[in-house]
C-alpha positions, 0 to 999 in steps of 0.5 A: 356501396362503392357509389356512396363511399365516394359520395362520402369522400367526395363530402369530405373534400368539400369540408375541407375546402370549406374549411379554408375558404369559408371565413364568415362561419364559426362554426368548425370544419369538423362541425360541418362534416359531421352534419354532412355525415348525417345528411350522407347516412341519412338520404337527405335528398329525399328529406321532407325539408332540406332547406339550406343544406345545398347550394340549389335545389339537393338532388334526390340521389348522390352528394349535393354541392353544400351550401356555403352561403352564410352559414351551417346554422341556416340550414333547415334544423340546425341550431347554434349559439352565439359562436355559431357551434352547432347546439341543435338538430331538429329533423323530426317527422322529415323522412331521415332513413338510415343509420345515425353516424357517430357525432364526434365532433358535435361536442357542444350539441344540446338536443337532438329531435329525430322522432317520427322517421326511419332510422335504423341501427343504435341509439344516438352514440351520447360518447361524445355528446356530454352537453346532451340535454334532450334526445328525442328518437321515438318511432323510427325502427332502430334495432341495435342497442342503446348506449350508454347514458350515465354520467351525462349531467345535463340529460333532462329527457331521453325518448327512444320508446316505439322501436325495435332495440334490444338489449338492456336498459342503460345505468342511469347512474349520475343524471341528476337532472333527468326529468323522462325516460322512456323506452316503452314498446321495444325488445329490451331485456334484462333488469330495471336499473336502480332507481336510486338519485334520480332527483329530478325524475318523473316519468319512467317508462319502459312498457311492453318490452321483455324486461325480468327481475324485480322492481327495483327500491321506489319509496322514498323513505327507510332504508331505501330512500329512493330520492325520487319525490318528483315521480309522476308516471311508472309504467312497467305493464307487459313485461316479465317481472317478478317479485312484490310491488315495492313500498310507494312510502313518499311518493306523494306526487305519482299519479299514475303507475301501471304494473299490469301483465307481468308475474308480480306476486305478494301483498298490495301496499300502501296507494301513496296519493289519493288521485292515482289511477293504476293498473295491477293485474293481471299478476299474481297477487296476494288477494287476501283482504287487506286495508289498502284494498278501498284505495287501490279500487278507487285508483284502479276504477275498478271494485274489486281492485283485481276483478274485470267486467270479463272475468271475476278475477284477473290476478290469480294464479290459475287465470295466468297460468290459463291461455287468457293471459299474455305478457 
């Protein structure tokens, strides 16, 4: 540990040297040390592409000599806009082991891609990134928490689904534009957040976690009045929510909803497309026959909606409470 704090001091050193000799480059001192952090926290030594970040070739172990030839926006995965502040990083699939460092400086930062990697730790910290227009995190092994996401207007797609993070699913609250968010396969916990303004949003997916409670208001008419017209995927299976499906009224682009392996009980309700698939069961559904019964057959694929080729029924009460089931 004592080695890398001084590898991370000697870092800093180097951009604050930078910071006053190098004059063809924009972009900040403070821009550049964050990047330094990232590649410090991140082992980038033993990155698949390091392209650019050093002077020569980066060693496997300890800080490089960065690279002060040209500029930080020819470095492998970086992106900039026409004042050469950093806009982009793109580091997928490219060996990234660690934690990632908070980006205070990256105030300008538009996307980040660092899916496919060995990241450990929280969610990328959003504190600073009010530009964030794109965060893609999925399949790496971060265990913390996701921070908070709302209130960050230009966020069209935050993916961190295929981890280990715990806790509760972030308010989604003032993100008019978010178009996907996806947390599936996690340890998350608590309730689904509303739902409610999320204009622009199409897919929601949060399968396979720990979640409870009830699905939270999704029609898009009475009372309710979701606002969620562009909904195009709901996918809440294997989880532990309770509680009715709730109306579908106005969801006339969804074409597919998995609510399967949880505890949902009630009625089914209207099917609001023709040419939605679904999975319902298992649960504990109200089986009585009901007019909607055709329509969810033909979604489900399956007649009955609720039976299977293994068992006659999968969503009554006594199959789910028998050791058959799983959450």
């Amino acid at each position: 540990m004592r080695n890398f704090a001084c590898w991370i001091a000697t870092a800093l050193l180097l951009v604050s040297a930078i910071g006053t000799t190098l004059t063809v480059s924009a972009t900040t001192a403070e821009e550049r040390s964050d990047l330094i952090t990232l590649y410090l926290d991140t082992q980038g030594g033993g990155w698949t592409d390091n392209t650019g970040w050093c002077s020569g070739s980066c060693p496997l172990i300890g800080p490089p000599l960065f690279n002060t030839s040209g500029t930080e926006c020819s470095w492998n995965g970086i992106a900039c806009d026409s004042n050469e502040h950093v806009i982009g990083i793109s580091l997928g699939s490219n060996n990234l082991i660690g934690s990632l460092p908070s980006f205070t400086h990256l105030v300008y930062l538009q996307y980040f891609y660092a899916g496919n990697n060995a990241l450990t730790g929280n969610s990328l910290n959003t504190s600073f990134l009010m530009n964030l227009d794109t965060v893609y995190l999925d399949s790496n092994q971060l265990d913390g928490v996701i921070p908070p996401i709302a209130n960050i207007t230009p966020l069209q797609i935050y993916v961190v689904s295929n981890n280990a993070l715990t806790g509760s699913i972030p308010s989604l609250n003032g993100l008019p534009n978010l178009r996907t968010f996806n947390a599936g396969n996690n340890h998350l916990t608590g309730g689904l957040p509303p739902l409610v303004g999320l204009t622009s949003l199409e897919t929601f997916v949060v399968s396979r976690n720990n979640l409870s409670g009830w699905i939270p208001c999704l029609s898009t008419g009475g009372t309710c009045n979701s606002g969620l017209t562009n909904l195009n995927v709901f996918d809440v299976d294997h989880n532990n929510l309770s509680g009715p499906i709730p109306s579908l009224t106005g969801l006339t682009n969804l074409g597919e909803f998995y609510v399967d392996y949880n505890r949902l009980t009630g009625a089914v309700p209207a099917v609001p497309t023709s040419g939605m698939l679904a999975r319902l069961c298992s649960n504990l559904l109200d089986l009585t026959p009901s007019a909607y019964d055709a329509a969810w057959n033909t979604a489900t694929g399956l007649t009955h909606w609720w039976a299977t080729p293994f068992s006659s029924n999968r969503c009554d009460e006594l199959f789910n409470n028998d050791f058959e089931f799983s959450g």
